[in-house]
Jmol script that loads the backbone (N, CA, C; Angstrom):
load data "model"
ATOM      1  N   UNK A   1       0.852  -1.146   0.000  1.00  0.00           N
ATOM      2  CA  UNK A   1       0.000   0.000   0.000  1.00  0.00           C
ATOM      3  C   UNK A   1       0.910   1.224   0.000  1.00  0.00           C
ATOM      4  N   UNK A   2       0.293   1.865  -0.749  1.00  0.00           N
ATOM      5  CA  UNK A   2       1.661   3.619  -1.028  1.00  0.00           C
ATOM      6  C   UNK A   2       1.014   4.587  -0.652  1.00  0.00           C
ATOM      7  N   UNK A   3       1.167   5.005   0.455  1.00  0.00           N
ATOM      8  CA  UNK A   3       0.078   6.459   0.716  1.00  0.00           C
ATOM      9  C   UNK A   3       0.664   7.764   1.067  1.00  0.00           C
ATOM     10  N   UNK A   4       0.855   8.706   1.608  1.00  0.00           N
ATOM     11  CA  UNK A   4       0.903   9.952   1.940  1.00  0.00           C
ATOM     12  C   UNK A   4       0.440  10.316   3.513  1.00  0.00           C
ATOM     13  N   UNK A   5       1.712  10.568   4.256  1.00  0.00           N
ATOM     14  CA  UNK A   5       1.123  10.598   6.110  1.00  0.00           C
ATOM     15  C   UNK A   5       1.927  12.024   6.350  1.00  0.00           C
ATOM     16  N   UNK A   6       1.675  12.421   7.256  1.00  0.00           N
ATOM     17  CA  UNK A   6       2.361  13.418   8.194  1.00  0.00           C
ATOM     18  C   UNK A   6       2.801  12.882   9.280  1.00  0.00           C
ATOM     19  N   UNK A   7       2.894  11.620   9.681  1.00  0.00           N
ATOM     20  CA  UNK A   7       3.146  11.099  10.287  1.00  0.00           C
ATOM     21  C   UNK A   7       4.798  10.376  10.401  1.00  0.00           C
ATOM     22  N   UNK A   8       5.528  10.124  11.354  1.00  0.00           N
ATOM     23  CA  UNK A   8       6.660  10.108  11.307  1.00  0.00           C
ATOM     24  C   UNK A   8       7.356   8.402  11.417  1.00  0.00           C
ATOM     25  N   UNK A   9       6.457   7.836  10.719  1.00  0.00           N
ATOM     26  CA  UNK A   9       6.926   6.262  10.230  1.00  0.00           C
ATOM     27  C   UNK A   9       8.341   6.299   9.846  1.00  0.00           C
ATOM     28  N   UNK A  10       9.438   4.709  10.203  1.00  0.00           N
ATOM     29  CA  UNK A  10      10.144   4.733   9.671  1.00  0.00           C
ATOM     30  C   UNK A  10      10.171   3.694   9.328  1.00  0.00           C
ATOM     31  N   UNK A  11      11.280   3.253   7.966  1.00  0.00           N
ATOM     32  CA  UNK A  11      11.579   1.638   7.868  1.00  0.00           C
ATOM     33  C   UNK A  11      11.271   0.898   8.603  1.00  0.00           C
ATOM     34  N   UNK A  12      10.283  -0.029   9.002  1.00  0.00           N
ATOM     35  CA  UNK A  12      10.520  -1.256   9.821  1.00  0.00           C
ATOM     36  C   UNK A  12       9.467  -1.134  10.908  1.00  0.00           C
ATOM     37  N   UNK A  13       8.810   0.113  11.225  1.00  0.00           N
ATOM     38  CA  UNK A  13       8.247  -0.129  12.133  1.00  0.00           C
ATOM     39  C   UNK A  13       6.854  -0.543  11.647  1.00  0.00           C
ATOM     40  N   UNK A  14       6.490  -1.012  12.619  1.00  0.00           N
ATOM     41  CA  UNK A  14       4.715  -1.855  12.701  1.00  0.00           C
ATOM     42  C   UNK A  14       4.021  -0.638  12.587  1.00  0.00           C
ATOM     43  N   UNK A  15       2.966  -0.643  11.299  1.00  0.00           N
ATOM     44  CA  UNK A  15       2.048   0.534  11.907  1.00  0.00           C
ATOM     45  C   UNK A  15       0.381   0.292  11.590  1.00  0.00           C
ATOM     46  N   UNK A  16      -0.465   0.804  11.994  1.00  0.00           N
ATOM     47  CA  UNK A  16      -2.091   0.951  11.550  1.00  0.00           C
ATOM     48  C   UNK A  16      -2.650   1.970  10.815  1.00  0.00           C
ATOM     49  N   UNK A  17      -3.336   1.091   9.943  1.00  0.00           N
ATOM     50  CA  UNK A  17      -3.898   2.362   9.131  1.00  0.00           C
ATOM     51  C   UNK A  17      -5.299   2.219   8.607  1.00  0.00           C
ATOM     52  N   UNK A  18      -5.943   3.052   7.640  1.00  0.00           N
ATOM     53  CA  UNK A  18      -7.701   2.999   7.744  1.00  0.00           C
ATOM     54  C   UNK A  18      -8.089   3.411   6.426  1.00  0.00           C
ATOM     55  N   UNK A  19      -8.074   1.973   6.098  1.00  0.00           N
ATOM     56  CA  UNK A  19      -8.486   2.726   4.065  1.00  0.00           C
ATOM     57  C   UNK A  19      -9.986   2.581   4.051  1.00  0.00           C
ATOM     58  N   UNK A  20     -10.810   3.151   3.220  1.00  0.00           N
ATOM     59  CA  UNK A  20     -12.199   3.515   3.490  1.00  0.00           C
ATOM     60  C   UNK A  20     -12.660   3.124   1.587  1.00  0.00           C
ATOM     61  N   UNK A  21     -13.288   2.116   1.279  1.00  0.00           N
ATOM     62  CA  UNK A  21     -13.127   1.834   0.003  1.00  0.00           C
ATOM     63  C   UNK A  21     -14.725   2.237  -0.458  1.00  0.00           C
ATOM     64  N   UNK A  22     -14.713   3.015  -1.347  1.00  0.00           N
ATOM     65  CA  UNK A  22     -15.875   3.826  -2.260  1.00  0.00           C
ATOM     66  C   UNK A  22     -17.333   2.811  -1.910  1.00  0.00           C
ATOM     67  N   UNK A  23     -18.536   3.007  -1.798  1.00  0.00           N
ATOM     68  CA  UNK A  23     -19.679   2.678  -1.992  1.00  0.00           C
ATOM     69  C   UNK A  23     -19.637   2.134  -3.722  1.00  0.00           C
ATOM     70  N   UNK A  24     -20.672   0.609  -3.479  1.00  0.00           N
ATOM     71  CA  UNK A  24     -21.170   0.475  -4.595  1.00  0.00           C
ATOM     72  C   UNK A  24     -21.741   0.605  -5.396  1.00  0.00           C
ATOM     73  N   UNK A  25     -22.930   0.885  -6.120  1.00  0.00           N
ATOM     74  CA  UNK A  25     -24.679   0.735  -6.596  1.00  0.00           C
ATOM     75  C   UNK A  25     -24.768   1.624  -5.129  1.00  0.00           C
ATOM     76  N   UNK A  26     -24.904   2.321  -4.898  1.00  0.00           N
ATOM     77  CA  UNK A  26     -25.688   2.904  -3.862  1.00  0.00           C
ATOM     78  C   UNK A  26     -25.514   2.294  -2.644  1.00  0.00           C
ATOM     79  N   UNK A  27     -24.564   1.644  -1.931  1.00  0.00           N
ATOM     80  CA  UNK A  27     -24.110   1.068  -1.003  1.00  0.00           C
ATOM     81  C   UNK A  27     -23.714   1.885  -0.443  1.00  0.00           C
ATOM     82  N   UNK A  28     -23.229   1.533   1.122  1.00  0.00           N
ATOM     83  CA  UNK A  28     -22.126   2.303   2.047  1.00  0.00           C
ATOM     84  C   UNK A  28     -20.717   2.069   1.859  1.00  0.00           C
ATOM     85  N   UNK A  29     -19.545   3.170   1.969  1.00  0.00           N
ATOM     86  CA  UNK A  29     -18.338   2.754   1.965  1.00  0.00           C
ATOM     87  C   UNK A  29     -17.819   1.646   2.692  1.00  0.00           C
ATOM     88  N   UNK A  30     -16.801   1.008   2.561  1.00  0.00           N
ATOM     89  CA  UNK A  30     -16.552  -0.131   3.728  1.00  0.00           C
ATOM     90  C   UNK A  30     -14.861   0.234   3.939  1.00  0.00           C
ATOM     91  N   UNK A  31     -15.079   0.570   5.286  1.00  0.00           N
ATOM     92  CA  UNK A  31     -14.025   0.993   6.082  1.00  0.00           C
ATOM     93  C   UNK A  31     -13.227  -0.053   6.687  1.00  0.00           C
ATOM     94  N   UNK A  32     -11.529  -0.611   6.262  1.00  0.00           N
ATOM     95  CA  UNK A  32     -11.199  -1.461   6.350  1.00  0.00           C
ATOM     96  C   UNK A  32      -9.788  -1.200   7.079  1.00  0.00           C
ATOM     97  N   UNK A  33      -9.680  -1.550   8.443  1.00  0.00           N
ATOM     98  CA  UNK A  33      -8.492  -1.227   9.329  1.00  0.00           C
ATOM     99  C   UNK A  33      -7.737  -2.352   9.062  1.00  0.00           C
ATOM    100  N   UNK A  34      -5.975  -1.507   8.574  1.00  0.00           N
ATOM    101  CA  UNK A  34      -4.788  -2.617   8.290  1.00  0.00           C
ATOM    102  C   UNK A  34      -4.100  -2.408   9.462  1.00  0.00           C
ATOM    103  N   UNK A  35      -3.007  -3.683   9.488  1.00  0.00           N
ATOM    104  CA  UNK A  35      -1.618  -3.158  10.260  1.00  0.00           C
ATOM    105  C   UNK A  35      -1.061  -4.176   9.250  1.00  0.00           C
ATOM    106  N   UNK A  36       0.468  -3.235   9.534  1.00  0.00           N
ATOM    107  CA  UNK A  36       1.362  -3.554   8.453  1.00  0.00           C
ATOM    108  C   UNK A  36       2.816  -2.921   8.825  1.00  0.00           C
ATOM    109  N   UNK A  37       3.802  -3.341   7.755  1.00  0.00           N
ATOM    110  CA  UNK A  37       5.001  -3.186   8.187  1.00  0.00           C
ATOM    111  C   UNK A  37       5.293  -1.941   7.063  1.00  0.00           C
ATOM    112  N   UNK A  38       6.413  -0.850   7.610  1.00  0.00           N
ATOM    113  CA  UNK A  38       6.521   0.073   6.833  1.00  0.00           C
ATOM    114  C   UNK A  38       7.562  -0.442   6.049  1.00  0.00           C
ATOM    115  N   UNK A  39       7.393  -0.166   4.704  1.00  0.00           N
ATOM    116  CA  UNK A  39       8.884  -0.871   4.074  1.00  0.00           C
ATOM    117  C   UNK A  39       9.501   0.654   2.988  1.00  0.00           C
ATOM    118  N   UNK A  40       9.027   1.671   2.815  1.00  0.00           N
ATOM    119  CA  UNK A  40       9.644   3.003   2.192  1.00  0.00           C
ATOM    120  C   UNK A  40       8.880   4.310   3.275  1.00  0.00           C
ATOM    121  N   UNK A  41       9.684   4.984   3.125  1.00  0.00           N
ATOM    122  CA  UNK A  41       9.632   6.136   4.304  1.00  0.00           C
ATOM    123  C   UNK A  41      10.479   7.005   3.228  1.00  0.00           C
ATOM    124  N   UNK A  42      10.042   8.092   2.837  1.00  0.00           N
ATOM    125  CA  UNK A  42      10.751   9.239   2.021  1.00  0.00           C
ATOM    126  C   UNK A  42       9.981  10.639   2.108  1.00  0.00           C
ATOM    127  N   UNK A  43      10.605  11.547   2.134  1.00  0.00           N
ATOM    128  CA  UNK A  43      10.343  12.709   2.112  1.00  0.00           C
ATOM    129  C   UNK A  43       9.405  13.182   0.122  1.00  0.00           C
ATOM    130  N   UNK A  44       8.852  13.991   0.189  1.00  0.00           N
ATOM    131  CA  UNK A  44       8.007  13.755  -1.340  1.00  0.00           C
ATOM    132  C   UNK A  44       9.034  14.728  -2.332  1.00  0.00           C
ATOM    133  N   UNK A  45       9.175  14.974  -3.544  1.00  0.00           N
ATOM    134  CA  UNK A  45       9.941  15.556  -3.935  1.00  0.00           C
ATOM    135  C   UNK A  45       9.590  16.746  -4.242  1.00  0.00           C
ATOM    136  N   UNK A  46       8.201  17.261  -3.896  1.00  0.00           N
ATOM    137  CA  UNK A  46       7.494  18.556  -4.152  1.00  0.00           C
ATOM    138  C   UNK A  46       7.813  19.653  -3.317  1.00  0.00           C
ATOM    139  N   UNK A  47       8.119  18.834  -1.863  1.00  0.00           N
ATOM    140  CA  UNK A  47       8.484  19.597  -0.444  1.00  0.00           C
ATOM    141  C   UNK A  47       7.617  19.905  -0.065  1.00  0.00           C
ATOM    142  N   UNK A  48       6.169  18.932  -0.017  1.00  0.00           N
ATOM    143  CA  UNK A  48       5.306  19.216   1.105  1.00  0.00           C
ATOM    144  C   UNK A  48       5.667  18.191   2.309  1.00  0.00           C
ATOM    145  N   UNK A  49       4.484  18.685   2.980  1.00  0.00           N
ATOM    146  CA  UNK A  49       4.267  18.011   4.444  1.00  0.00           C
ATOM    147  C   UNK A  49       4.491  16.440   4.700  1.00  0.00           C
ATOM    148  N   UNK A  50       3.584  16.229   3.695  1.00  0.00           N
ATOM    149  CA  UNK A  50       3.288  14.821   3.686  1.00  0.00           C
ATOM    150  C   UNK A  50       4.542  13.729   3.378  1.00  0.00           C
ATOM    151  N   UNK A  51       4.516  12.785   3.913  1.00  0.00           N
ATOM    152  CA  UNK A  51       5.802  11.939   3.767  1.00  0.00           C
ATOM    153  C   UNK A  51       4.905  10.804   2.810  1.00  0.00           C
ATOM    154  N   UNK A  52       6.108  10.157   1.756  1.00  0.00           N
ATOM    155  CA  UNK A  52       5.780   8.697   1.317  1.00  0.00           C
ATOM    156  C   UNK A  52       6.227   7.869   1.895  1.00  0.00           C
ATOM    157  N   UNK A  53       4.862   6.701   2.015  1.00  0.00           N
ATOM    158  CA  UNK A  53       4.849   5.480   2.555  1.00  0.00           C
ATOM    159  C   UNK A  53       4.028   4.270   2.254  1.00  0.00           C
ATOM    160  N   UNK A  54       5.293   3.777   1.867  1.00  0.00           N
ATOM    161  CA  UNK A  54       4.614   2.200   1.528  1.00  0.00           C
ATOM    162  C   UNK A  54       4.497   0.942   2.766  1.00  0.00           C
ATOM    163  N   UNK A  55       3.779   0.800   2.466  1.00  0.00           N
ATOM    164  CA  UNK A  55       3.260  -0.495   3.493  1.00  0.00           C
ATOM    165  C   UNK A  55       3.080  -1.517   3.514  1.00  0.00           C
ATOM    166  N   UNK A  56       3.459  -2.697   4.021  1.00  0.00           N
ATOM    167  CA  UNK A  56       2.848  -4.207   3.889  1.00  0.00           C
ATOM    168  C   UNK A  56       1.100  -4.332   4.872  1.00  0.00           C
ATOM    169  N   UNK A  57       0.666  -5.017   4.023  1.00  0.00           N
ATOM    170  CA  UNK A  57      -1.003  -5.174   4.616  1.00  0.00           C
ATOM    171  C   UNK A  57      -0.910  -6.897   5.299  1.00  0.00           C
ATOM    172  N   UNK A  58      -0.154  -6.699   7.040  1.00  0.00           N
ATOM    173  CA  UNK A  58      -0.555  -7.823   7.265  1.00  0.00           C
ATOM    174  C   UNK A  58      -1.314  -8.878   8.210  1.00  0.00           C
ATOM    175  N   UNK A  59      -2.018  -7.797   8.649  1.00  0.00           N
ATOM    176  CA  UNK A  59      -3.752  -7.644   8.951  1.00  0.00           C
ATOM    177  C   UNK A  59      -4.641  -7.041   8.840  1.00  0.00           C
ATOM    178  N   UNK A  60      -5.798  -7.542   8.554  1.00  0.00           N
ATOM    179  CA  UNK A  60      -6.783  -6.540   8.317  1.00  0.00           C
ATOM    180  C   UNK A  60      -7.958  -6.929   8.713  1.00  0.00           C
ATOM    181  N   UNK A  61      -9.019  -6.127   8.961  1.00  0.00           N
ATOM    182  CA  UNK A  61     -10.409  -6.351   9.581  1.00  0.00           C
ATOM    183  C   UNK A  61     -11.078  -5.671   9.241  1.00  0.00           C
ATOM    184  N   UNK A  62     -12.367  -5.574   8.302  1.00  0.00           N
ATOM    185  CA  UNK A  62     -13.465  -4.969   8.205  1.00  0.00           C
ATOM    186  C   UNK A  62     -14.051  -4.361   9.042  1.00  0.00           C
ATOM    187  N   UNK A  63     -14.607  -3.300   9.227  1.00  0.00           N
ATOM    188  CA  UNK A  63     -15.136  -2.579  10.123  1.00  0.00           C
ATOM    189  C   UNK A  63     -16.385  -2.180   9.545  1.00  0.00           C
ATOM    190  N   UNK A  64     -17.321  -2.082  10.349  1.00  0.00           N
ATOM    191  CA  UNK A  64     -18.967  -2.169  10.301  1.00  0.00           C
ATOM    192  C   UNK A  64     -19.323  -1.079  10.502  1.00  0.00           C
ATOM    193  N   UNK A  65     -20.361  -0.154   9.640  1.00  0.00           N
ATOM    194  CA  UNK A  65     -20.808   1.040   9.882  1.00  0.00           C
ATOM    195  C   UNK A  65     -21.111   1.435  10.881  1.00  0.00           C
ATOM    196  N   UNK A  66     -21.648   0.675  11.961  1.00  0.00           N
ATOM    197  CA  UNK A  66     -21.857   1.476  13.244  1.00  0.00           C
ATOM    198  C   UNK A  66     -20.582   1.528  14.224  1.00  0.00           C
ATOM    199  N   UNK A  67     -19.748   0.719  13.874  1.00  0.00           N
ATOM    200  CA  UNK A  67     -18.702   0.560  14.819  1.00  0.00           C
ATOM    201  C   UNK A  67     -17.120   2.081  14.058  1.00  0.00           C
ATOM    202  N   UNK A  68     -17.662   2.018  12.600  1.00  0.00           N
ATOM    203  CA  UNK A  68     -17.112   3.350  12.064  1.00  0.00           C
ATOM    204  C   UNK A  68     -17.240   4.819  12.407  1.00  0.00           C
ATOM    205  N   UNK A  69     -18.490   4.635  12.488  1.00  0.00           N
ATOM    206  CA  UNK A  69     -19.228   5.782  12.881  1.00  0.00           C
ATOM    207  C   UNK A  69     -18.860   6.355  14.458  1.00  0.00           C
ATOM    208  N   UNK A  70     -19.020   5.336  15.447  1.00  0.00           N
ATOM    209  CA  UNK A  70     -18.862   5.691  16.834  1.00  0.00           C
ATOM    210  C   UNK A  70     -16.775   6.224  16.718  1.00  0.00           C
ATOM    211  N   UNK A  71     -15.940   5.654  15.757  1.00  0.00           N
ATOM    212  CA  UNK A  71     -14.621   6.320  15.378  1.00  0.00           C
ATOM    213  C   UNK A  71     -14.091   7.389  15.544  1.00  0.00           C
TER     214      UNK A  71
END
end "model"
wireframe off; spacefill off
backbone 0.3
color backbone group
């Protein structure tokens, strides 16, 4: 997973994260909590805030609209 944090991950460490995947046909989004290992940590080359980070996905759990919501 390659995302964009402000957050100060480095190589190697364990971390959690919360991808939220689009509604279907008129469905609800489904909000899906990972943990994973950081494997790239870089500064972006634009010189914003945000740091790049790639991730290993190696748990994950679905999370249920009401249990999202109370989040």
């Amino acid at each position: 997973m390659l995302f964009r944090s402000e957050g100060t991950a480095e190589v190697g460490d364990l971390i959690e994260y919360l991808i939220t995947l689009p509604a279907v046909q008129e469905g609800t989004p489904v909000k899906v909590l990972c943990k994973g290992k950081v494997t790239l940590a870089k500064a972006p080359a634009d010189g914003s805030a945000s740091r790049i980070i790639a991730a290993t996905v190696e748990r994950y759990e679905f999370i249920r609209a009401a249990a999202a919501s109370a989040a």
